[in-house]
C-alpha positions in Angstrom: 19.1 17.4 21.7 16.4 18.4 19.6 12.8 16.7 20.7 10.9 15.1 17.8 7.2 15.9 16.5 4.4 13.7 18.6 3.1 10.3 16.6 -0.3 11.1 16.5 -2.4 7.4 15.8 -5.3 9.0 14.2 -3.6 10.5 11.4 -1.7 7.0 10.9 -5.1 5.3 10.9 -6.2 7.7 8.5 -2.5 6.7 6.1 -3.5 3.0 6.7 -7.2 3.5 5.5 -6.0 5.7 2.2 -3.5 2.4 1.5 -6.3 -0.1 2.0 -8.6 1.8 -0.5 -6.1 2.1 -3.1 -5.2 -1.5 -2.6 -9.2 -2.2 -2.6 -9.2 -0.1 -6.1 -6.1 -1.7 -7.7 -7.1 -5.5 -7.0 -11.0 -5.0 -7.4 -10.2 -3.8 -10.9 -7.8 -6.7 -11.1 -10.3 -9.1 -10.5 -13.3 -7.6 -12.8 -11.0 -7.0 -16.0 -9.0 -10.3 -15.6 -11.0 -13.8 -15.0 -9.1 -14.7 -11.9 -8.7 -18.4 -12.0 -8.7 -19.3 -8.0 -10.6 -17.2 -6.4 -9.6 -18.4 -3.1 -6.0 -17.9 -3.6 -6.6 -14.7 -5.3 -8.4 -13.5 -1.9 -5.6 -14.7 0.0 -3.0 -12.8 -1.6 -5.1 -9.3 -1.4 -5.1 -10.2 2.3 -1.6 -10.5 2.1 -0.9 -7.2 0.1 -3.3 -5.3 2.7 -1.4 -5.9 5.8 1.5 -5.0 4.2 0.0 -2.3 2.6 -1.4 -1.2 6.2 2.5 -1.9 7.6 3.8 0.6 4.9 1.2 3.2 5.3 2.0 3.2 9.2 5.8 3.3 8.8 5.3 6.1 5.8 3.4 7.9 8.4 6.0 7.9 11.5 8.3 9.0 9.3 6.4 11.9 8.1 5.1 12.7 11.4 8.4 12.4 13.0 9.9 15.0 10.6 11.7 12.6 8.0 9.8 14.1 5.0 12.4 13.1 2.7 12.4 9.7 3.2 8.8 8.9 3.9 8.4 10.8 -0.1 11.1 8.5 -1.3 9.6 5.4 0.5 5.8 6.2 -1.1 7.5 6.7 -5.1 9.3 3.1 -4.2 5.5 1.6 -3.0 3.9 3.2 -5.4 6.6 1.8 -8.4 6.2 -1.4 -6.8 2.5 -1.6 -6.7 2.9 0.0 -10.6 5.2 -3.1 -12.0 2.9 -5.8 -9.6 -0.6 -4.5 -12.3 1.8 -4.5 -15.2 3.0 -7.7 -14.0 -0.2 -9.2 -13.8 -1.4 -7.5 -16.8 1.3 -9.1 -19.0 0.8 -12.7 -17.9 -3.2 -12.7 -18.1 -4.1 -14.8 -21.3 
């Protein structure tokens, strides 16, 4: 049976860190061209999109560590859609 590629952490820390800063981007610019009307709650759901975001980006990077390139590309175009409809989302229902 054929032995798979070492999980290295660092590199994975290094996925999770690239996630958080394009979630930092995405929600900063959020906030600064939309008046956010509870800030509070509006904190509380970046939180919330950051550990999954960190999640994602650590699951992305076993799989392309581990040699399932395929799948870790397909899983990224799905986050990154998904991410993509949440700004157009938001974007449509600001007044």
């Amino acid at each position: 049976m054929e032995e798979l590629p070492e999980f290295r952490w660092r590199l994975a820390a290094a996925h999770a860190v690239l996630a958080l800063m394009l979630i930092a981007v995405v929600t900063g610019a959020l906030a600064l061209t939309y008046d956010v009307a509870d800030p509070n709650r509006f904190g509380e759901g970046v939180g919330r999109l950051s550990v999954f975001g960190v999640l994602c980006a650590l699951g992305v990077s076993w799989l392309f560590q581990t040699g399932r390139r395929r799948i870790a590309a397909i899983v990224v175009g799905l986050l990154l859609m998904l991410l993509v409809i949440l700004v157009v989302t938001v974007a449509a229902l600001a007044p």
